[in-house]
N, C-alpha and C positions, 0 to 999 in steps of 0.2 A: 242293283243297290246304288242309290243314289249318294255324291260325296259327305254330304252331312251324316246319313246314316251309318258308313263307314266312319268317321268320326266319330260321334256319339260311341259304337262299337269298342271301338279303341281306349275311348273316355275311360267307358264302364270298367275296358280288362286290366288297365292302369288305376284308375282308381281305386280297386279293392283287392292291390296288393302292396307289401308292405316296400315299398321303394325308396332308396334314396339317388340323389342325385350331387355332382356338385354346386348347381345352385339352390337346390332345395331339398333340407333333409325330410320333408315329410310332405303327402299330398299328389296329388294326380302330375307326373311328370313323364315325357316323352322326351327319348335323349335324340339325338342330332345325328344326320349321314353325314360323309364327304359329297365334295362335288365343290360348282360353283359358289362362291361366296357361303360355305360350311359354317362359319365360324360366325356367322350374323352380324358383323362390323360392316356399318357406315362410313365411308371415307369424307363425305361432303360435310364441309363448315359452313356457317354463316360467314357472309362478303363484310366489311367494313362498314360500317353506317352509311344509308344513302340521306342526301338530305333532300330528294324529292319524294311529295307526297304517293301513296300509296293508292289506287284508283280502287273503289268502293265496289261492291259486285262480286257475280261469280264468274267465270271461265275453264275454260278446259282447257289443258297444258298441251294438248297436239300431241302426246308423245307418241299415241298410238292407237289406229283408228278404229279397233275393236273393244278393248279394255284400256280406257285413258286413266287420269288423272286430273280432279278440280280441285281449284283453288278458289276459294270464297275469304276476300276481305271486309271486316267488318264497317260497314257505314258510319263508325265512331271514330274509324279511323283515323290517326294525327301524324306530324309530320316526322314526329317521332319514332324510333324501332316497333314494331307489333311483338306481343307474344303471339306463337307458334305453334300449334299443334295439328300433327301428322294423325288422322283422325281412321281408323280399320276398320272397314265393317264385317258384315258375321258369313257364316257359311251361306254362298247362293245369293249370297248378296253386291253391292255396287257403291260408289263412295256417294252417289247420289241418294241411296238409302237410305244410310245413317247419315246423312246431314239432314235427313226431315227427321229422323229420329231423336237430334238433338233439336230439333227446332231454331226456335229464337237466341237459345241461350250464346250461341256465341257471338250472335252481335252485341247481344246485351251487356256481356262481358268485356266485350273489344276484344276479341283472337282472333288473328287469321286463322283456318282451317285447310288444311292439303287432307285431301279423301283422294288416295287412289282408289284404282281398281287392283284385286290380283289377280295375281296371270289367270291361272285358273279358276273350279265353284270356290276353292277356299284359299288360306295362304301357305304355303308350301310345307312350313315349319309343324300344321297340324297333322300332318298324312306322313311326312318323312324329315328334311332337313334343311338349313336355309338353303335359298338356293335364288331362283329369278325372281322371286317377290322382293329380297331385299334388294336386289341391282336393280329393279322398276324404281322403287323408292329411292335410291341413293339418286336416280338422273330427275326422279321429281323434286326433290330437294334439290338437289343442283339449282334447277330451272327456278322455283321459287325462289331462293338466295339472288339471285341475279335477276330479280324483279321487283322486289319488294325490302324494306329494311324491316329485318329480324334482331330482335332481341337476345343474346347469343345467352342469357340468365333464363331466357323465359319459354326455352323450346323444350317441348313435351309430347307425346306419346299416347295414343288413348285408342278404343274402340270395344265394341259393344258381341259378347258372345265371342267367336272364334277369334276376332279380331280383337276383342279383350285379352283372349289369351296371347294371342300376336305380339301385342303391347307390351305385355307385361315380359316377354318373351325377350325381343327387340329393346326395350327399356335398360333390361339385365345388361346385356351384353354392349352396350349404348350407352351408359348410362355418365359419361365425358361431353355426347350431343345433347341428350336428352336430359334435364333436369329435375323432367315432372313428370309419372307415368297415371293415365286414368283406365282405370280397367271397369266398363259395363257387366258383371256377372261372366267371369272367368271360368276354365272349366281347369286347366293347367298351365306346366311352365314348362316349353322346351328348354332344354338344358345347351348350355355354351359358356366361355368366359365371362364374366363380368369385369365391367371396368367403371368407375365413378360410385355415387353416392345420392341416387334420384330417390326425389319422395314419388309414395305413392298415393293414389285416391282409389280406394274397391268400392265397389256397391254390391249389393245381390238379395234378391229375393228372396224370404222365406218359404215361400212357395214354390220356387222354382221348379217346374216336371222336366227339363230338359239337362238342365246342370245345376245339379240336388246343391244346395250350398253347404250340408254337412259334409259331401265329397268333394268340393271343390275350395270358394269363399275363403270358409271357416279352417279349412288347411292350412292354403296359400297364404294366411294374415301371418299369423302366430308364426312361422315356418319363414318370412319376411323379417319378422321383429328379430327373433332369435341373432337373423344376419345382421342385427344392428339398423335396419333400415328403420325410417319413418316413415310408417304407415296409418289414415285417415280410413276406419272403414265405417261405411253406413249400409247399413240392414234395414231393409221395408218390407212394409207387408203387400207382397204381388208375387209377381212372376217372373218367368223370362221379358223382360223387359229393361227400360229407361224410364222411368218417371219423370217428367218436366221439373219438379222441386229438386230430384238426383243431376239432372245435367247442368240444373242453371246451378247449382253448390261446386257442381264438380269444376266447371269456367271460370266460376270467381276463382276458385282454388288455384285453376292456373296461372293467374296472373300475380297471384301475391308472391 
């Protein structure tokens, strides 16, 4: 059985029962192991304003020569801070994935984009507990921070299916780094502390055959609000997907 399928599995035996959590009293949630970095906290900040420009492009961080990490600056780039976003892609997937997935929309916007890779098919947070995905990320941020001037108002959070979930996950618990979480069609929210007061941006399909948005989405919104958060959600009509009209709203989003 392949990792997504297990996922999905799990999706299902969480979603249709009646759970709470303490980050969310309603909706598809999965709670957290012990272990390495359990608690889902980010230790790395944004470095002090650089006042050299930011070189245009994409690259790989080196960090590791099987499952790396890229960073892609957008060609709008100024000499000014960028917004930020640490962008997760889905089960089985690669950060070079969901950057075609979002397409153009992030240059279009001006955001830098950091797409790791996770250790494993998925991020750790959906099968069990934080764990080496978020210490992959915290040294990809590191590296970023010390390359590039970050906007320390404009760092955000996002990714599409698993990695939505991830997000919104990470976001929670982050949410003092993190000031804007974008979630592509979520399925749930592993459970950890929360700390800050991040907006969100959801999307999700009407049609979605993989993660129904009556059991996921339409949970996870309301179930947000309740905790006082700001949440933006848009609803279309598709599928398991990103719409090019969703991603490029969702970019502008992050930069205001």
């Amino acid at each position: 059985m392949s990792g997504t399928e297990v996922t999905r599995r799990r999706f299902g035996e969480l979603a249709g029962g009646a759970l709470a959590s303490l980050v969310m009293d309603a909706g598809c949630v999965l709670g957290s192991q012990s272990g390495a970095a359990s608690d889902g906290r980010l230790t790395v900040r944004p470095r002090a304003a650089r006042s050299r420009k930011a070189q245009a492009g994409r690259s790989a961080l080196g960090l590791d020569n099987r499952r790396d990490a890229l960073l892609q600056v957008p060609e709008t780039s100024l000499d000014g801070p960028l917004p930020l976003i640490v962008l997760l892609h889905g089960a089985g997937g690669s950060g070079e994935g969901v950057l075609r997935r979002l397409g153009s929309a992030p240059d279009a916007a001006g955001v830098a984009v950091l797409a790791p890779d996770s250790r494993d098919a998925t991020w750790d947070g959906i099968r069990s507990g934080f764990g080496r995905d978020v210490t992959f990320i915290d040294r990809a941020l590191e590296r970023v921070f010390d390359s590039i001037a970050v906007d320390p108002a404009r760092v955000g959070v996002g990714g599409f299916s698993d990695g939505a979930t991830y997000a919104l996950s990470l976001g929670l618990v982050n949410g003092d780094l993190f000031t804007r979480v974008v979630a592509f069609s979520p399925g749930f929210v592993v459970d950890g502390p929360t700390h800050g007061t991040p907006r969100f941006f959801i999307s999700h399909g009407t049609a979605d055959p993989i993660l129904p948005i009556d059991q996921c989405s339409r949970r996870i919104v309301p179930a947000l609000q309740r905790r006082g958060y700001d949440v933006t959600f848009r609803e279309f009509d598709g599928g398991h997907e990103v719409p090019p009209a969703i991603a490029r709203d969702a970019l502008q989003w992050m930069t205001t």
